[in-house]
C-alpha positions in Angstrom: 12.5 -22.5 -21.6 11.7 -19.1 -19.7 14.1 -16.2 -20.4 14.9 -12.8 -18.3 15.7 -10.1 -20.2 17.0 -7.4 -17.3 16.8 -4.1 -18.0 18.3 -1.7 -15.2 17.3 1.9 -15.4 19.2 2.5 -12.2 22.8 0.3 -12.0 21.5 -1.0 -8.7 19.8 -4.4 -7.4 16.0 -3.6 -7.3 15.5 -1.8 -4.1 18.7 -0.8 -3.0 18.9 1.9 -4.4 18.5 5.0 -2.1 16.8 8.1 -3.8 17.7 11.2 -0.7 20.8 10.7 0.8 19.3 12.7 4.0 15.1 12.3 4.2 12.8 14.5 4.2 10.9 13.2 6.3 10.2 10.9 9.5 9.4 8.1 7.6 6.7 6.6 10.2 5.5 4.3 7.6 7.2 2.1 5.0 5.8 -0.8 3.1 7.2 -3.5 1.4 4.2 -4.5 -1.2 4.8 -7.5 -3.6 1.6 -7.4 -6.1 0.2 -9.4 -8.6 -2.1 -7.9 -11.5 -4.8 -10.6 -13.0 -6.1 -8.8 -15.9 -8.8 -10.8 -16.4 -10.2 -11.3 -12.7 -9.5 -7.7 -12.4 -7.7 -8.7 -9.4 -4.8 -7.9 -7.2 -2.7 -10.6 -5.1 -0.4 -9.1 -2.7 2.3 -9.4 0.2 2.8 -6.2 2.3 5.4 -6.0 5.0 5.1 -2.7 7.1 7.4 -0.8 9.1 5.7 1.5 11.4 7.0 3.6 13.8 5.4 5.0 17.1 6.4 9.1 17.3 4.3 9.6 20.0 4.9 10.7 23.6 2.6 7.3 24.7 2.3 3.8 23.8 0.0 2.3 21.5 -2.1 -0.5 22.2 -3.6 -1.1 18.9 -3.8 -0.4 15.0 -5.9 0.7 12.8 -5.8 0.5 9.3 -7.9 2.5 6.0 -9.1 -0.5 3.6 -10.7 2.2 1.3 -11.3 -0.1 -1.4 -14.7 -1.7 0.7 -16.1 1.3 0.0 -17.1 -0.2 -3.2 -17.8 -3.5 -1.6 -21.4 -2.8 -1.8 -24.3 -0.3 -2.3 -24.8 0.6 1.4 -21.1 1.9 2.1 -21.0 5.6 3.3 -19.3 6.4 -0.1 -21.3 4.6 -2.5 -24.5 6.0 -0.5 -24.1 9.4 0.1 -22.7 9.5 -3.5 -25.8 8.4 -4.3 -27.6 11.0 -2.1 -25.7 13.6 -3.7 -26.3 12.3 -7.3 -29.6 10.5 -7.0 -29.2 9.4 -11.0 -25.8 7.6 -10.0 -26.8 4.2 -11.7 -26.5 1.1 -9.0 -23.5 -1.0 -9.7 -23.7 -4.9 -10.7 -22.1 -7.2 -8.6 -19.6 -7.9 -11.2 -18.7 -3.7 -11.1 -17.9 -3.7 -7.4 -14.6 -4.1 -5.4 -13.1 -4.9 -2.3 -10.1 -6.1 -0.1 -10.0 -9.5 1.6 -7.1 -10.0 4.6 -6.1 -13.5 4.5 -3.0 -13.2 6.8 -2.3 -10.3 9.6 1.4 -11.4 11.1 3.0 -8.9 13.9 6.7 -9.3 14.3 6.6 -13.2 12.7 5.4 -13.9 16.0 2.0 -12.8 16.1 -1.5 -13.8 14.4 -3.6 -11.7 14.7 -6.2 -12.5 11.8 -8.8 -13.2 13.9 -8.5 -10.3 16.3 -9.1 -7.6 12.9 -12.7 -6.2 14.1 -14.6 -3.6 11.4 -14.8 -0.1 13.0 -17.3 2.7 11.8 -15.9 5.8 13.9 -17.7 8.5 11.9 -21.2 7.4 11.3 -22.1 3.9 13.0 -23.2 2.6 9.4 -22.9 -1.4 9.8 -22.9 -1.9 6.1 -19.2 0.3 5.9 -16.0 -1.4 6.3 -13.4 0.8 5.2 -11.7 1.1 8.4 -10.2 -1.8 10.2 -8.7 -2.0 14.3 -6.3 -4.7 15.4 -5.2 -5.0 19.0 -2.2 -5.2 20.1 -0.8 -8.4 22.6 1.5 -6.0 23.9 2.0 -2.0 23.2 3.8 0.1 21.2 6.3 1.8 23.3 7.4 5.1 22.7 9.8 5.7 19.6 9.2 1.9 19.4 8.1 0.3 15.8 6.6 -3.1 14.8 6.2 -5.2 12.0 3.0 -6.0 10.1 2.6 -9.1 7.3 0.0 -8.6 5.6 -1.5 -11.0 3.1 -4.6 -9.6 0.7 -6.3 -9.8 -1.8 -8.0 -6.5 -3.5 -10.9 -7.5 -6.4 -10.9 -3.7 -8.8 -14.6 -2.2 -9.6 -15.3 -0.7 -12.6 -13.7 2.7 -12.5 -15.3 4.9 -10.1 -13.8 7.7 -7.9 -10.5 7.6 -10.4 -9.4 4.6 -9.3 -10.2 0.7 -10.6 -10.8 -0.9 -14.1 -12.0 0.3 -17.6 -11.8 -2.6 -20.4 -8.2 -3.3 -20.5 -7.1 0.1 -18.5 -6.1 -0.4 -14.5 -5.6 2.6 -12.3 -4.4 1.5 -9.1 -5.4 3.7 -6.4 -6.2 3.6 -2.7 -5.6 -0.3 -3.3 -3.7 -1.8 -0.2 -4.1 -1.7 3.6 -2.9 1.3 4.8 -2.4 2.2 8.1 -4.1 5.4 9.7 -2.1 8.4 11.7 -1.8 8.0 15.3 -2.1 12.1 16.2 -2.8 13.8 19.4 -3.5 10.4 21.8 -5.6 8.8 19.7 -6.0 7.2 15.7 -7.0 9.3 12.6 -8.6 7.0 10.8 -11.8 8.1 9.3 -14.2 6.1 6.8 -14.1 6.7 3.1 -16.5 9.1 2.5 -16.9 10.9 -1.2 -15.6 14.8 0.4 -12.0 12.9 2.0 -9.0 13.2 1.7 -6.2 10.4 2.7 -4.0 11.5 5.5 -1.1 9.4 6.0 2.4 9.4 7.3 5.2 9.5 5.0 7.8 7.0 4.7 9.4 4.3 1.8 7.5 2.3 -0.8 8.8 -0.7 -2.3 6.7 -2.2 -4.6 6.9 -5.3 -6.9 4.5 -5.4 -9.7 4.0 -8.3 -12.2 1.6 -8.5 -15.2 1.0 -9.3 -18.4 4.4 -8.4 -20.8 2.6 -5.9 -23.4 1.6 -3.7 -20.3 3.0 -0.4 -20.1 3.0 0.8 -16.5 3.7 4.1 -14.5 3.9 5.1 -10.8 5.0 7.0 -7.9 8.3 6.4 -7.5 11.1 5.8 -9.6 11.8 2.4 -11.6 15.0 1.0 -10.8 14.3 -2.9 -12.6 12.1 -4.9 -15.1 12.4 -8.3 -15.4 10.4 -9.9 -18.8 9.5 -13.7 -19.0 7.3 -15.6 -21.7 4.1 -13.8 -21.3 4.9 -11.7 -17.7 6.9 -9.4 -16.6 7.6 -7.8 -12.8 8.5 -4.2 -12.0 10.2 -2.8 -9.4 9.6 0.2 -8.1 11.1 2.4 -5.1 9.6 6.0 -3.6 11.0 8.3 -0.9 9.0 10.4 1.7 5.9 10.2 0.1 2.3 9.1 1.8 0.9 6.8 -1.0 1.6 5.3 -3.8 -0.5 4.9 -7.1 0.0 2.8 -10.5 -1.6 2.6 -13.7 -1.5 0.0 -16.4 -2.9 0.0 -20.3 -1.0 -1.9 -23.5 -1.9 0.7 -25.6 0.2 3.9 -23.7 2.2 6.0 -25.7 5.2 7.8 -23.6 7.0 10.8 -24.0 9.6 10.9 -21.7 11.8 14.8 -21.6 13.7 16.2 -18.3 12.2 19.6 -16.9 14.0 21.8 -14.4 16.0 18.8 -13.6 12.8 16.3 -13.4 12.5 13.0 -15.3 9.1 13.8 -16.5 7.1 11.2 -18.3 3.6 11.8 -19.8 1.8 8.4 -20.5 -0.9 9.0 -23.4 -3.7 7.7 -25.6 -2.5 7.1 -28.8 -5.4 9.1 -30.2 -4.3 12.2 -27.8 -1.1 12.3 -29.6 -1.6 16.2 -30.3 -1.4 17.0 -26.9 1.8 16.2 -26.4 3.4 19.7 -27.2 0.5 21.5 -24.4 1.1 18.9 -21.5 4.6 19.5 -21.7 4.5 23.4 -22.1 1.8 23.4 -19.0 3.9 20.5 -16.9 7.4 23.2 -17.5 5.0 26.4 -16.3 4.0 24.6 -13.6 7.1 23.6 -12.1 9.1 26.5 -12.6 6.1 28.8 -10.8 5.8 26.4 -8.2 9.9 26.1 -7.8 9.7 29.8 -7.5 6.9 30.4 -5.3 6.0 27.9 -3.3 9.2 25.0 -2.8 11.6 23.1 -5.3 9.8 20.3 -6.4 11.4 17.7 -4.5 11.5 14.4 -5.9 13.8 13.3 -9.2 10.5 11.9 -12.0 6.7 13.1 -12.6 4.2 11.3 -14.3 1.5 12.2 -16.0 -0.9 10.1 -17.4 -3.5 11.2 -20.2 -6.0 8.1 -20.0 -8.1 7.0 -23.0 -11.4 8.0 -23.6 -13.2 5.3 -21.9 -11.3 5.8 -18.7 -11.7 9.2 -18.5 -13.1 8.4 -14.8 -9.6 7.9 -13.7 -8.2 11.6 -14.5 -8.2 14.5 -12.5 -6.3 13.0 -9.9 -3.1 13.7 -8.0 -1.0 11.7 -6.2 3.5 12.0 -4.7 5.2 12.6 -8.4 2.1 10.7 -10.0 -1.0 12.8 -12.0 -3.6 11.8 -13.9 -4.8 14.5 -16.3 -7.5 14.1 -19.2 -7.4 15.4 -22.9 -10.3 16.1 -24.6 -9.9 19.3 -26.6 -8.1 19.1 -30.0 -8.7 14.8 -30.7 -7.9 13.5 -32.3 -4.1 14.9 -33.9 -5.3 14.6 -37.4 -8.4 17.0 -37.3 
């Protein structure tokens, strides 16, 4: 007979919890994302439900949305080759080592299907082979100050860790993963390709996100955890973040955590067992950090940090930054006992 074991960090159902009592932002764009990990398959199964909101001076006539994961769909994407123009000794990828996002449902205000009316746009460079970047047309505009609602149904297959996001072993960083739409700026969409010098603009707005996977999987993400509900062998978290413009997860059994608060920040440093003699110099570097920045730039403003210090074999995935959600790599000093 299944079990829950509920665990709340926050004294709140999952999701109602509300972070900023006054945002910091316009909160354009807010997604609902229900995901499930297969380990195995290396795949995600997901539900998204988005909220965007038109804070233009003109209505809207269509979407467009980034599906940056295709850029590892195959060889001939604009990332995959002009990283290999770049790096002419990249290595080509095996089939089983590439990635991708498949749309199996595209619902506008649960009135609308509009699966069939998704068309693959290349707006930068006209390469066929490229479908990072998706437009849907609308059957009736966006007014002014108006929003909509987009169900979205996908599926997103992991490549073998390249450009710090994907799979290493038994090691998942989830980056860059679900449809996400573009910035409608100035009259027209912002919604460029994936190409391997880009960055991802985005509006800001509220993530909800559902996770389940295996039980002995330690997990960390933007946003803060508010519930975790363990079964037999799975186990779902529940995560919510606040004015931020993306949201990022990783997943390994093996994490250690060290969890202290800084300046008022619920910082958390998810490490390689083998980097446990880093501990003392990620925190010490994480408090200078926030108290210069505090000082000289702006408070940081959310209430947790993570930081994740991935093993060895995943070292692919560090070096990257995402809202209250780092990945670092330790190298020098491993392991402790030398």
């Amino acid at each position: 007979m299944r079990f829950f074991i509920l665990i709340f960090l926050l004294q709140l159902p999952a999701f109602s919890q509300v972070i900023f009592q006054k945002p910091l932002s316009d909160r354009v764009a807010n997604y609902k994302i229900k995901a499930s990990l297969d380990c195995q398959k290396k795949m995600i199964t997901a539900t998204q439900k988005l909220i965007w909101k038109n804070s233009s001076q003109q209505a809207v006539g269509e979407l467009q949305f980034h599906l940056y994961m295709n850029a590892f769909r195959n060889d001939s994407s604009t990332f995959l080759s002009q990283s290999r123009k770049r790096y002419p000794d990249t290595p080509a990828r095996s089939r089983q080592e590439l990635g991708g996002v498949d749309i199996q449902r595209f619902s506008l205000n649960n009135t609308y299907d509009l699966l069939h009316s998704i068309e693959y746009i290349q707006p930068n460079d006209s390469n066929q082979n490229d479908s990072t970047v998706v437009r849907v047309k609308l059957p009736q505009a966006v007014r002014p100050g108006g929003e909509v609602s987009i169900e979205i149904d996908f599926t997103c297959k992991l490549p073998k860790i390249i450009a710090r996001t994907g799979y290493s072993e038994d090691f998942f960083l989830l980056g860059q993963w679900f449809p996400k739409i573009g910035v409608f700026q100035d009259g027209k969409w912002q919604c460029h390709q994936f190409f391997p010098n880009s960055e991802f603009f985005a509006d800001f707005g509220v993530y909800q996100v559902e996770l389940t996977l295996p039980r002995e999987y330690t997990v960390g993400a933007t946003g803060v955890l508010l519930q975790e509900e363990s079964g037999d062998s799975l186990k779902t978290l529940y995560f919510r973040a606040e004015d931020v413009h993306d949201f990022a997860m990783v997943a390994w059994p093996k994490f250690q955590r060290e969890t202290r608060e800084i300046e008022g920040i619920r910082v958390t440093l998810l490490y390689a067992p083998e980097h446990c003699g880093q501990i003392e110099r990620y925190m010490t570097a994480i408090t200078h950090a926030i108290r210069y920045l505090n000082g000289w730039l702006s408070p940081y403003p959310y209430p947790q940090l993570t930081v994740v210090d991935p093993p060895l074999h995943a070292t692919r995935a560090g070096s990257m930054e995402y809202p209250s959600f780092i990945t670092s790599m330790a190298i020098w000093g491993i392991p402790a006992e030398f």
